[in-house]
C-alpha positions as CSV (number, residue, x, y, z in Angstrom):
1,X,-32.7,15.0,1.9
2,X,-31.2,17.6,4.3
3,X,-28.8,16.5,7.0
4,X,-29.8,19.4,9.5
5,X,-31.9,16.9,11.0
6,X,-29.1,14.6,11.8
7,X,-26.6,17.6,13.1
8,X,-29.1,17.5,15.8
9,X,-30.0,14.0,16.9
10,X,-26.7,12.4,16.2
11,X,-25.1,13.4,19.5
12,X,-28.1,12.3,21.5
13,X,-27.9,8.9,19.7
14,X,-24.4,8.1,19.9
15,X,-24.5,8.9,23.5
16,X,-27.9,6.6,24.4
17,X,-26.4,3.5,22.2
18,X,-23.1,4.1,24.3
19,X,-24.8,3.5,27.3
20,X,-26.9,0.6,25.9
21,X,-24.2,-1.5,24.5
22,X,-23.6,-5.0,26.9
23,X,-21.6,-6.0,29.2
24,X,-21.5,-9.4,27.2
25,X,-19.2,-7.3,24.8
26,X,-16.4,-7.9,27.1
27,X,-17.2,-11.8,26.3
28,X,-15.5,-11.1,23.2
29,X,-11.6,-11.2,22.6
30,X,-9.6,-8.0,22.3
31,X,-9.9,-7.9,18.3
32,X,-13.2,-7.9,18.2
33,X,-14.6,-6.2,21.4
34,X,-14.2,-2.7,18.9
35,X,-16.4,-4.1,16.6
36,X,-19.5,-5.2,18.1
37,X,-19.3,-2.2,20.7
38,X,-19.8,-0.6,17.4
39,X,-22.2,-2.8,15.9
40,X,-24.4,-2.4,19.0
41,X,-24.3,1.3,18.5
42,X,-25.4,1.3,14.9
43,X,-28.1,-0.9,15.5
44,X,-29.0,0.6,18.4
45,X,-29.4,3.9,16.4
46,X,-31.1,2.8,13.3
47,X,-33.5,0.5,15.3
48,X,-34.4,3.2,18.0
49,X,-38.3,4.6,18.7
50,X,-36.6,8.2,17.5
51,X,-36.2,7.0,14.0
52,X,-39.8,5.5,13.9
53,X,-39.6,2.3,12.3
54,X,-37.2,3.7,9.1
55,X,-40.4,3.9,6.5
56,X,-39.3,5.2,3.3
57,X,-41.0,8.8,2.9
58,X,-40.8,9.9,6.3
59,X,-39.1,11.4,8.7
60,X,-37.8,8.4,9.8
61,X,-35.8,8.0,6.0
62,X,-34.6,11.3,6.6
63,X,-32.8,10.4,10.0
64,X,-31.9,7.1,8.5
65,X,-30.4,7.9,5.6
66,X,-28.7,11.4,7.0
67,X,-26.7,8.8,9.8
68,X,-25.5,6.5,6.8
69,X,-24.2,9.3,5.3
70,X,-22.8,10.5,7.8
71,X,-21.2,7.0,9.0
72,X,-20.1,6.3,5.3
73,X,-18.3,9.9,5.9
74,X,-16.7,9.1,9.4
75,X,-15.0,5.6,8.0
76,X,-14.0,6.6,5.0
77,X,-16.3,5.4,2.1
78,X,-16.7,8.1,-1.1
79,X,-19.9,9.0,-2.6
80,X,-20.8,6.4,-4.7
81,X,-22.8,8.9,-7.0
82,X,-20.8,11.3,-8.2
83,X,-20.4,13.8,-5.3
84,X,-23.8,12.3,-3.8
85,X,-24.1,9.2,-1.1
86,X,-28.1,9.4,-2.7
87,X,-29.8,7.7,-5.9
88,X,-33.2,8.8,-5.5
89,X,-36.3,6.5,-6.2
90,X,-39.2,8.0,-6.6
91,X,-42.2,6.2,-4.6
92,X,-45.9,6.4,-4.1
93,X,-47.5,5.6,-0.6
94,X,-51.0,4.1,-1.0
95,X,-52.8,4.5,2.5
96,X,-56.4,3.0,2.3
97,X,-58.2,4.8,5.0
98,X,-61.1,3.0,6.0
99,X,-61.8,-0.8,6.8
100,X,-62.9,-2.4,3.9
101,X,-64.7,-5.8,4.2
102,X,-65.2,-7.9,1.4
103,X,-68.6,-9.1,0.6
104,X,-68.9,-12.1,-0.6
105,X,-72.7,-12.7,-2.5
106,X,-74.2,-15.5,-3.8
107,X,-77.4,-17.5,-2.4
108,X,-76.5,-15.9,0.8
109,X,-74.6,-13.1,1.5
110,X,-70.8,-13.6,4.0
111,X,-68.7,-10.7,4.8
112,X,-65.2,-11.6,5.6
113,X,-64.1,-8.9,8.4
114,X,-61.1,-6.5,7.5
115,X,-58.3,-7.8,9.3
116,X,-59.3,-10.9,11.2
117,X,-60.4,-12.2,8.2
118,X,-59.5,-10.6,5.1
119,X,-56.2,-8.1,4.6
120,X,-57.6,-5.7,1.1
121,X,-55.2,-3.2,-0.2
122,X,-54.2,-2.0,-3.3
123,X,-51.0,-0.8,-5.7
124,X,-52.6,1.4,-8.0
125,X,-52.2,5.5,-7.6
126,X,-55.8,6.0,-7.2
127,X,-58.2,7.4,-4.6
128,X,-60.6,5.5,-4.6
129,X,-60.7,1.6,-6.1
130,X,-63.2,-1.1,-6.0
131,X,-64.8,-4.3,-6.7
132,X,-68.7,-4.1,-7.8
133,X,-70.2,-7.6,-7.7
134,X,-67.1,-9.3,-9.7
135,X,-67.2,-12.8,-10.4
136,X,-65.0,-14.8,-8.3
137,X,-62.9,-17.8,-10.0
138,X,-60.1,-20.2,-8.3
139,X,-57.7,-20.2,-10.3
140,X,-55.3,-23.1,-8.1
141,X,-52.1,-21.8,-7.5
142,X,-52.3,-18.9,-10.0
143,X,-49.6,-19.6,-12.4
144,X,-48.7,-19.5,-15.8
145,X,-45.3,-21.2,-16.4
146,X,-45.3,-22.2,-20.1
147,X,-41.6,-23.6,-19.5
148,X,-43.0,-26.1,-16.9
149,X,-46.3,-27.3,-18.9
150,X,-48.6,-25.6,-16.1
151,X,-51.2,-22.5,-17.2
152,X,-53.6,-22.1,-14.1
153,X,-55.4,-19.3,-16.0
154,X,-55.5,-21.6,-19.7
155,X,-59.2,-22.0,-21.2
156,X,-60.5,-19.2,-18.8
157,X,-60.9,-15.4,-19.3
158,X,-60.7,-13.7,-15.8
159,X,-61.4,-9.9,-17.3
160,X,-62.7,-8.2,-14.8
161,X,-63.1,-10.8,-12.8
162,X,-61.5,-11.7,-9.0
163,X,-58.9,-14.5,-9.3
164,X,-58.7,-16.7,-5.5
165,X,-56.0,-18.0,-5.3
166,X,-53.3,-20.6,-2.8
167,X,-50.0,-19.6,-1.9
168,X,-46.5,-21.4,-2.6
169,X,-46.6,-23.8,-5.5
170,X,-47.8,-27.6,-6.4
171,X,-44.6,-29.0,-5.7
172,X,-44.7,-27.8,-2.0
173,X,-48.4,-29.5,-1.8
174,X,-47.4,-32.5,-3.1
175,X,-43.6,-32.5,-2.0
176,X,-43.2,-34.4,-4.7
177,X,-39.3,-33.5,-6.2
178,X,-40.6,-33.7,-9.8
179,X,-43.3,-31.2,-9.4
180,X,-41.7,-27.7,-10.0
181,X,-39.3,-27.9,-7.4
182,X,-40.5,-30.0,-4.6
183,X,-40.7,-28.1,-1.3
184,X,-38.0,-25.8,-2.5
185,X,-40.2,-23.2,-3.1
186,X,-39.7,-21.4,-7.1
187,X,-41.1,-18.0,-7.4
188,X,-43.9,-19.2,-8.9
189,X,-45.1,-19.3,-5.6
190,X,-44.3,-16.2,-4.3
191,X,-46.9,-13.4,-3.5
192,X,-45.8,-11.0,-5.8
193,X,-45.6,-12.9,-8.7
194,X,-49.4,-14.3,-8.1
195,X,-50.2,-10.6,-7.7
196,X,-48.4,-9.8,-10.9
197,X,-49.8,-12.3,-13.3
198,X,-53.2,-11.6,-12.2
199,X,-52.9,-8.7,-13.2
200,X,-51.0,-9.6,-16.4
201,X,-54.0,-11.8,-17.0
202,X,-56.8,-9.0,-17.0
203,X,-58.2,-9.7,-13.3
204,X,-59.7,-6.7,-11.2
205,X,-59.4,-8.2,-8.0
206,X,-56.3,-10.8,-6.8
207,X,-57.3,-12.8,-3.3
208,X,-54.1,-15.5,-2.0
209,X,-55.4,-17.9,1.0
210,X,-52.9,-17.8,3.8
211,X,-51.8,-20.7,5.5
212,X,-49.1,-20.4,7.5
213,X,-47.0,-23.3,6.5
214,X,-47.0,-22.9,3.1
215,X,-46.6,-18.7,3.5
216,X,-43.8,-19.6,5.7
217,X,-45.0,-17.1,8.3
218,X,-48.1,-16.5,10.3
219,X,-51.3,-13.7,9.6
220,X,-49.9,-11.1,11.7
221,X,-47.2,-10.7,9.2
222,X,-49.9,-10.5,6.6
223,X,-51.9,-8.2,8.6
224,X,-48.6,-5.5,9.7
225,X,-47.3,-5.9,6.2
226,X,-50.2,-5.2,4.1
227,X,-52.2,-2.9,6.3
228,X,-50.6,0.9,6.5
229,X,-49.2,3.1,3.7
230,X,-48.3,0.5,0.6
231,X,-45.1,1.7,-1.4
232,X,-44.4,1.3,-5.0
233,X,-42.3,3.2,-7.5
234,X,-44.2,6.3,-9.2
235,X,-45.3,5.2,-12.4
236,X,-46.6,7.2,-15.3
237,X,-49.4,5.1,-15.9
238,X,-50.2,5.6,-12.0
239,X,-50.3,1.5,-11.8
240,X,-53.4,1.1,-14.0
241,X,-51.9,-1.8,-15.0
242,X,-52.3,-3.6,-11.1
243,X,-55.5,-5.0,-10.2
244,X,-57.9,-2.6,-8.7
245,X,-57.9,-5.1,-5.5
246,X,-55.2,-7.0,-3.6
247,X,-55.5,-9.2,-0.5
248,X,-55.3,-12.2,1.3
249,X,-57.7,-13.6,3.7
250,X,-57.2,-16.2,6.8
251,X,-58.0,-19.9,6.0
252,X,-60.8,-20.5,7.6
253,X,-62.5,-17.5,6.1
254,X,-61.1,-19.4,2.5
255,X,-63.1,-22.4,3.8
256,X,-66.1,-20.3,4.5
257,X,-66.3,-19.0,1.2
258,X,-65.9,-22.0,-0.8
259,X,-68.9,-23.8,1.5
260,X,-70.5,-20.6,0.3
261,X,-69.7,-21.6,-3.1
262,X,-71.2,-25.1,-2.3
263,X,-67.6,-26.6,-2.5
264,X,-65.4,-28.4,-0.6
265,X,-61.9,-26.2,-0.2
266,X,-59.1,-29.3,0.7
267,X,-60.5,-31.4,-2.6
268,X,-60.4,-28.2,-4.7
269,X,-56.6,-27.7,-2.8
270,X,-55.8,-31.1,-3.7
271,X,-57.0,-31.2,-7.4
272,X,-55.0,-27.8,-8.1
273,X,-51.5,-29.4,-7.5
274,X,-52.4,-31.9,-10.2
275,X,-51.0,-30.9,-13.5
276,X,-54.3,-30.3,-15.8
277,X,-56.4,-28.6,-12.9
278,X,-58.8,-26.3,-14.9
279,X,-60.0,-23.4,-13.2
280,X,-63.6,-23.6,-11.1
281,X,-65.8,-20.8,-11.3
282,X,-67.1,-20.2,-7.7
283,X,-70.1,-18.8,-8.8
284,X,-70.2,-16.2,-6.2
285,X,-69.2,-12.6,-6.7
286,X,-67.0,-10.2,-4.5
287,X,-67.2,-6.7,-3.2
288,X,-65.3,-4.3,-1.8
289,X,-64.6,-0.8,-1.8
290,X,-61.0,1.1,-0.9
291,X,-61.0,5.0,0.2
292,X,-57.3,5.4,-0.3
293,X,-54.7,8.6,0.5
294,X,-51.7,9.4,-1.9
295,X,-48.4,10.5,-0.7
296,X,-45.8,11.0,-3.4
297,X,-42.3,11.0,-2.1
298,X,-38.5,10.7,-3.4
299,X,-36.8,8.0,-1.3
300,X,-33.3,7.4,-1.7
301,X,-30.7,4.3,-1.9
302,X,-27.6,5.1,0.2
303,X,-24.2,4.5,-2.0
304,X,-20.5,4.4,-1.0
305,X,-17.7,3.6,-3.0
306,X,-14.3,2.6,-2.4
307,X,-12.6,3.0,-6.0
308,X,-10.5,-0.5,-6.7
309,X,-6.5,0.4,-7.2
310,X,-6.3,-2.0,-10.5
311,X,-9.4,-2.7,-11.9
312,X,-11.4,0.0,-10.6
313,X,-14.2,-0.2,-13.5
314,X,-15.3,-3.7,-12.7
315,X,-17.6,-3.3,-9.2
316,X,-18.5,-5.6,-6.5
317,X,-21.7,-4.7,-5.1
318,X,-22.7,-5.2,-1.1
319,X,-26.1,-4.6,-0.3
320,X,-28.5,-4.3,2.9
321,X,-32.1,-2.9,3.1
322,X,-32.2,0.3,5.5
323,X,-36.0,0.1,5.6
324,X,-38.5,-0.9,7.5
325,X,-42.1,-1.3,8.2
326,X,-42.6,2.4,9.9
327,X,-45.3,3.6,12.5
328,X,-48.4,1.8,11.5
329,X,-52.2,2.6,13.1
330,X,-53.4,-0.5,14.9
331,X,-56.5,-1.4,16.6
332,X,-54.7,-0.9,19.6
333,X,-52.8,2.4,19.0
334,X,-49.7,3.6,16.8
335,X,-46.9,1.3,17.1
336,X,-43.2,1.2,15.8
337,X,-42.2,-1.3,13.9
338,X,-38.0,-0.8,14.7
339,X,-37.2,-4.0,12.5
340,X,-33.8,-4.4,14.8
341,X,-32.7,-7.7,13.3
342,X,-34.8,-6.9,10.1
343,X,-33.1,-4.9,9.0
344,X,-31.4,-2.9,11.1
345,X,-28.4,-5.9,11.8
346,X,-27.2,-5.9,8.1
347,X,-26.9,-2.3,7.3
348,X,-24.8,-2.1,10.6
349,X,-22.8,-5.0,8.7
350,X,-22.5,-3.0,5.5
351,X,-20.8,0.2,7.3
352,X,-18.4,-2.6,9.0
353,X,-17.3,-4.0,5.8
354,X,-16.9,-0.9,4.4
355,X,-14.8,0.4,6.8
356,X,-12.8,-2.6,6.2
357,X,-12.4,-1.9,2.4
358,X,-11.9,2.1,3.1
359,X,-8.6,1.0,4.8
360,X,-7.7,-1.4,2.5
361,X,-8.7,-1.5,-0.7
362,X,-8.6,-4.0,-3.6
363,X,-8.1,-4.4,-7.2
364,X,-11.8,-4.1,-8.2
365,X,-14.4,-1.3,-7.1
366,X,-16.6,-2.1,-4.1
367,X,-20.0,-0.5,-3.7
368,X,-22.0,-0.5,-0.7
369,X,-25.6,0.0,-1.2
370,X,-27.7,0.4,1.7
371,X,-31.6,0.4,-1.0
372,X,-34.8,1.2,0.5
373,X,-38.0,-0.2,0.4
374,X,-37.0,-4.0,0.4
375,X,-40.3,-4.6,2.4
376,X,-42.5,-3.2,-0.2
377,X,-41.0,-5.8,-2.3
378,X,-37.0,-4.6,-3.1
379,X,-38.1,-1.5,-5.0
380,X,-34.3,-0.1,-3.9
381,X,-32.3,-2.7,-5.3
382,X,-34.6,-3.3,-8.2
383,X,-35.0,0.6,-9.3
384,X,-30.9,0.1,-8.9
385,X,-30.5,-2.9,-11.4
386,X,-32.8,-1.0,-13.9
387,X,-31.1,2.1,-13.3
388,X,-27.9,1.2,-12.5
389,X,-25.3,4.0,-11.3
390,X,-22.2,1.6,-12.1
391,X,-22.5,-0.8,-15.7
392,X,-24.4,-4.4,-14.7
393,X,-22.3,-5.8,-17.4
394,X,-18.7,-4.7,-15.3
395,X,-21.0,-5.7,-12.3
396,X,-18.9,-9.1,-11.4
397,X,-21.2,-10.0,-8.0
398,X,-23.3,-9.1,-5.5
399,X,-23.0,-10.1,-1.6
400,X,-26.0,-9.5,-0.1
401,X,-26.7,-9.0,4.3
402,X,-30.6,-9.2,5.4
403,X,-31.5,-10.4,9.5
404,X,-27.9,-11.4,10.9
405,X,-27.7,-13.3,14.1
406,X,-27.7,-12.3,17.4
407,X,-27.7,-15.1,19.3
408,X,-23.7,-15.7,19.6
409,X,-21.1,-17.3,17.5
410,X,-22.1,-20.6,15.4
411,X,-20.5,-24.0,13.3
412,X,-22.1,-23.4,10.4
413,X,-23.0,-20.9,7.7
414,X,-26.7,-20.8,6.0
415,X,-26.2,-20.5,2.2
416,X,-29.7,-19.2,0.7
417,X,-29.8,-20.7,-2.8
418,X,-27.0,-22.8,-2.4
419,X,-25.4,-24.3,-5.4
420,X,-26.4,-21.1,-7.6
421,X,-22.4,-19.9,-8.3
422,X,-19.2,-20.8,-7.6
423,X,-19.4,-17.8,-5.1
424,X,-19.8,-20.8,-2.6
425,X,-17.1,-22.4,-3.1
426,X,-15.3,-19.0,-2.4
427,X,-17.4,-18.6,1.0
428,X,-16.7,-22.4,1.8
429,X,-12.7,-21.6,1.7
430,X,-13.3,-18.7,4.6
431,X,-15.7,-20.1,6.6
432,X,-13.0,-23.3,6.9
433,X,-10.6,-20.2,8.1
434,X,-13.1,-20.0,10.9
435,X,-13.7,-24.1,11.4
436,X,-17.2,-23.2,10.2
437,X,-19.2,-25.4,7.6
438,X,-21.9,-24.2,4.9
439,X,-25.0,-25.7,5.2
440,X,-28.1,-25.3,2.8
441,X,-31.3,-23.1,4.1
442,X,-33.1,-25.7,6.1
443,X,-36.3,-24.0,5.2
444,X,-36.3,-24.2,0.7
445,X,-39.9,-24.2,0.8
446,X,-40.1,-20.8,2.4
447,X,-38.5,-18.8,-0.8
448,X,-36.2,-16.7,0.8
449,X,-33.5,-16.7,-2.6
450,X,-36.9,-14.5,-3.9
451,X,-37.3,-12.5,-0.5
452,X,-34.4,-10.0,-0.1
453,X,-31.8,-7.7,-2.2
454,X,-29.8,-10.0,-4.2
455,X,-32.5,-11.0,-6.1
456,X,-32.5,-8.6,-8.4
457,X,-29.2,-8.7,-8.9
458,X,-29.7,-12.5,-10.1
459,X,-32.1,-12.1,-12.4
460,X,-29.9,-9.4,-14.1
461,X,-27.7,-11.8,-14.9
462,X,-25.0,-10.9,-11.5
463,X,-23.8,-13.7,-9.5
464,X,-25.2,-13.0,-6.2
465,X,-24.3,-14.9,-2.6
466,X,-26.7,-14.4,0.2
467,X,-25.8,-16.1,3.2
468,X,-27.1,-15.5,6.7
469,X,-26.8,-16.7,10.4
470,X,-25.9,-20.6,10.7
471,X,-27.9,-22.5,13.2
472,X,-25.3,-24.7,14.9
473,X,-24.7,-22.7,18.0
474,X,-20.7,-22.5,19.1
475,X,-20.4,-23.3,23.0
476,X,-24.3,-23.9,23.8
477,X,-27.0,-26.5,23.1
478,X,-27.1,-27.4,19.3
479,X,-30.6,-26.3,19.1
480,X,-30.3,-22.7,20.9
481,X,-30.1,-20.6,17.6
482,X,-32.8,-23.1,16.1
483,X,-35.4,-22.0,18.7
484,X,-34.3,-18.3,18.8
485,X,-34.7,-18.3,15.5
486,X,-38.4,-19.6,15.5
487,X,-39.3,-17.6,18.1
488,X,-38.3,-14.6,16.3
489,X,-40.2,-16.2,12.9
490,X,-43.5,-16.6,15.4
491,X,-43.5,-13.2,17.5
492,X,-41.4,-10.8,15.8
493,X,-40.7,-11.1,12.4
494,X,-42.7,-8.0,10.9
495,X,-43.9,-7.3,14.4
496,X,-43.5,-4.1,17.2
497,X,-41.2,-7.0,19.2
498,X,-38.4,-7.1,16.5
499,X,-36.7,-4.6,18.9
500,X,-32.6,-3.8,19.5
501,X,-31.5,-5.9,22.5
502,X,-28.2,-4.3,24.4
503,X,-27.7,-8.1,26.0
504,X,-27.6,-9.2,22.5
505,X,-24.5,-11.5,21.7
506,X,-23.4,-10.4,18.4
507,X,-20.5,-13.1,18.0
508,X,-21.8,-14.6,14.9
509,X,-22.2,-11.0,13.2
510,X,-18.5,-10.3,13.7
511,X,-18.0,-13.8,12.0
512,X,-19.9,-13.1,9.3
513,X,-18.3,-9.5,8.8
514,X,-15.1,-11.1,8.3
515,X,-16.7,-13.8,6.2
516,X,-18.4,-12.1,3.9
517,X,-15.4,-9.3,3.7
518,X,-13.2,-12.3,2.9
519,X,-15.2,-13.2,0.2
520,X,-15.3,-10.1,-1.3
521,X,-11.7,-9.5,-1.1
522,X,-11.0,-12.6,-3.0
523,X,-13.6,-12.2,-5.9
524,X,-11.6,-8.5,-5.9
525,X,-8.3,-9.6,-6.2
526,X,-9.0,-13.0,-8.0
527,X,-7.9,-13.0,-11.8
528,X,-11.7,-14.3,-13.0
529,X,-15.2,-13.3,-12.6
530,X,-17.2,-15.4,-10.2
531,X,-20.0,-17.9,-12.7
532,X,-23.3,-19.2,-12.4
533,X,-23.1,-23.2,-11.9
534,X,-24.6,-25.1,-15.5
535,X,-27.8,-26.1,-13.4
536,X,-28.8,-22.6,-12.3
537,X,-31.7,-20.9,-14.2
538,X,-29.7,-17.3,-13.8
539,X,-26.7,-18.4,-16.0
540,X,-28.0,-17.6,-19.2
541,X,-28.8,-14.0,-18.1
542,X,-25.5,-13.2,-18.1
């Protein structure tokens, strides 16, 4: 990357987010007004048109990452790479360039429409990639979890064949608490996993049925998300080993095709929560075809350091997603996906608690890792636990920031994944310091512990706290922050309207700054790594 472009633009930016921040600042007391004026202007910055929706690859990664840099410079945070803020990641953007239908044929022939019906995309590096006539099969919920007792795919061969699918998991259906996990969603049920073990299990096509409950959010995010350039890390087998076809398709086009099929989709929904469902062969067959564009790119994770004064080979790592969702082609023009709150609110968070750590540091090492493409499913944070810059075994925990509040100071504090470490108990102690109370996601069966950067981190065996905006609004109606909040989930999440806000009240950001830089100064300090708890399934990974 070349910061010329940044030399250039900064001044311009500084001085229109200046301008921008609220007069509801002044709401704030003295100690704080500093910080959100600030916190206004980084957001404002990273979530403005000029940086064009912050899609790794493009220009706007090149402004992005040039103004962390250069804000990582300004408060005092070291490279984190050497004498480099970068660690590259080497990406592929798969842009399928026409609007592929899929063609569904039996004793009559359906064709379920590219996006109002049916979202088609794929993963492998190829140009062109297709489905000829391939046999559909439901396959239920599309898992294979010998632990568990379940095999969705056992007693059928899917070679070559196009696995339907449902999203989430039985125990969501059922919300039964001895079926997998109940409505707490496992990952199991998560996209990319059904994606994955198609694919593991020899499929050429993998199709997931959307319904918005269990998905957690509605089409349009599956039609911004998966329509556009797709990213994935360069691979030197160019992702033969994906399915040649991906997608989803709306419900009621699900319901069409199994009438199609001459079968009835809710009793085929309800016998595939039942432990013993056997696949169905739909006896229909599935085409498609994918003209696709390749652009090979080197994206880059943003690391700082501030080097611990006693301990300074054991790290604590911070993390926060710079990217976004880009400029995307829609049937109504190009639009710019700024993703303000998503995810332009944490990595303004990340600079603030590293400016807190530059000035005073701690025993251990802290990183700040601003990774890119978290919406292409955390390739940044992932490429970073498989190619780690600092040792995962002197990695002690990671504190992760993803969609902060906005909405003004609150009670409480939403754990993600609560009970996973005794990193709670650690949180718990400073959110009493600000008579605020933790409280467990309200939404389990939406998966977020799979959805954003600490993730990885987990499964590599790290102790990793994610916790996000309570929902107990401080000084207005109880449910104010409950409705925002759903609002946002209905019209903006993964939408043009997740735009910066200058009236924004960022009360409950400044809390959690101080929250989660509290935490992290303890687990710095403190004489013993943080643990898994017994019951958690990350605890042997360490």
């Amino acid at each position: 990357m070349t910061t010329c472009i940044f030399r250039h633009v900064a001044p311009l930016f500084m001085t229109v987010a200046s301008l921008l921040v609220s007069e509801s600042v002044a709401a704030l007391n003295d100690n704080d007004t500093k910080l959100s004026t600030q916190l206004h202007k980084d957001i404002g910055v990273l979530a403005s048109n000029e940086f064009e929706g912050r899609a790794p690859g493009t220009r706007g990664e090149s402004l992005t990452v040039n103004y962390l840099v250069h804000r990582m410079k300004e408060i005092g945070i070291s490279p984190g790479n050497g004498n480099s803020y970068l660690q590259s990641v080497p990406i592929v953007t798969t842009t399928t360039t026409n609007n592929p239908d899929l063609v569904i044929n039996g004793k009559n022939q359906i064709t379920l429409k590219y996006r109002s019906d049916a979202v088609l995309f794929t993963q492998q590096h190829s140009n062109n990639t297709s489905l000829d006539n391939s046999d559909l099969v439901f396959v239920g919920y599309g898992i294979n979890a010998p632990e568990r007792n379940w095999n969705d795919y056992e007693g059928v061969d899917v070679t070559g064949k196009t696995v339907v699918m449902l999203i989430n998991d039985p125990g969501f259906a059922t919300q039964d608490p001895e079926l997998f996990e109940g409505n707490r969603m496992t990952y199991y049920g998560r996209w990319d996993y059904k994606f994955e073990e198609a694919a593991r299990q020899g499929a050429s096509g993998a199709i997931i049925v959307h319904e918005t409950a269990a998905a957690s959010y509605p089409w349009a995010v599956v039609e911004n998300s998966w329509t556009g350039g797709q990213i994935s890390v360069k691979s030197k087998n160019r992702n033969a080993h994906r399915t040649q076809v991906e997608g989803w398709i709306q419900l009621p086009a699900a319901k069409r095709l199994f009438k199609a099929a001459g079968l009835d989709f809710s009793a085929l929904r309800q016998a595939a929560s039942e432990n013993g469902f056997k696949a169905v062969d739909l006896n229909l067959t599935a085409s498609t075809s994918l003209t696709n564009t390749l652009s090979e790119a080197e994206s880059n994770n943003v690391v700082g350091l501030v080097k611990g004064t006693e301990l300074p080979d054991e790290y604590i790592v911070y993390t926060a997603h710079w990217d976004h969702l880009g400029k995307k082609n829609t049937p109504h023009g190009t639009a710019i996906y700024n993703g303000a709150i998503d995810n332009a609110t944490g990595t303004a968070a990340l600079l603030a608690i590293g400016e807190r750590f530059a000035k005073q540091p701690t025993k251990r090492s802290i990183v700040f890792l601003a990774v890119t493409a978290e919406e292409s499913g955390l390739l940044g944070s992932k490429w970073y636990t498989h190619s780690p810059i600092y040792p995962i075994k002197q990695t002690i925990a990671n504190i992760n920031m993803d969609a902060l509040g906005v909405w003004g100071e609150t009670n409480d504090v939403i754990v993600v994944g609560m009970g996973q470490s005794d990193l709670d108990s650690t949180l718990a102690e400073h959110a009493k310091k600000q008579d605020r109370y933790l409280k467990s996601n309200p939404r389990p069966e939406a998966g977020y512990y799979f959805r954003s950067d600490h993730f990885p981190f987990a499964r590599a065996g790290i102790p990793a706290l994610y916790a996000s905006a309570g929902d107990d609004a401080r000084g207005k109606d109880s449910n104010y922050v409950t409705d925002k909040k759903k609002e946002y989930t209905a019209h903006a999440y993964h939408e043009v309207g997740d735009k910066y806000d200058p009236n924004w009240d960022l009360g409950s950001m400044v809390q959690d700054i101080k929250l989660l830089h509290g935490v992290g100064e303890s687990v710095s300090n403190a004489d013993a790594w943080p643990k898994w708890s017994a019951t958690s399934e990350f605890s042997t990974r360490r």
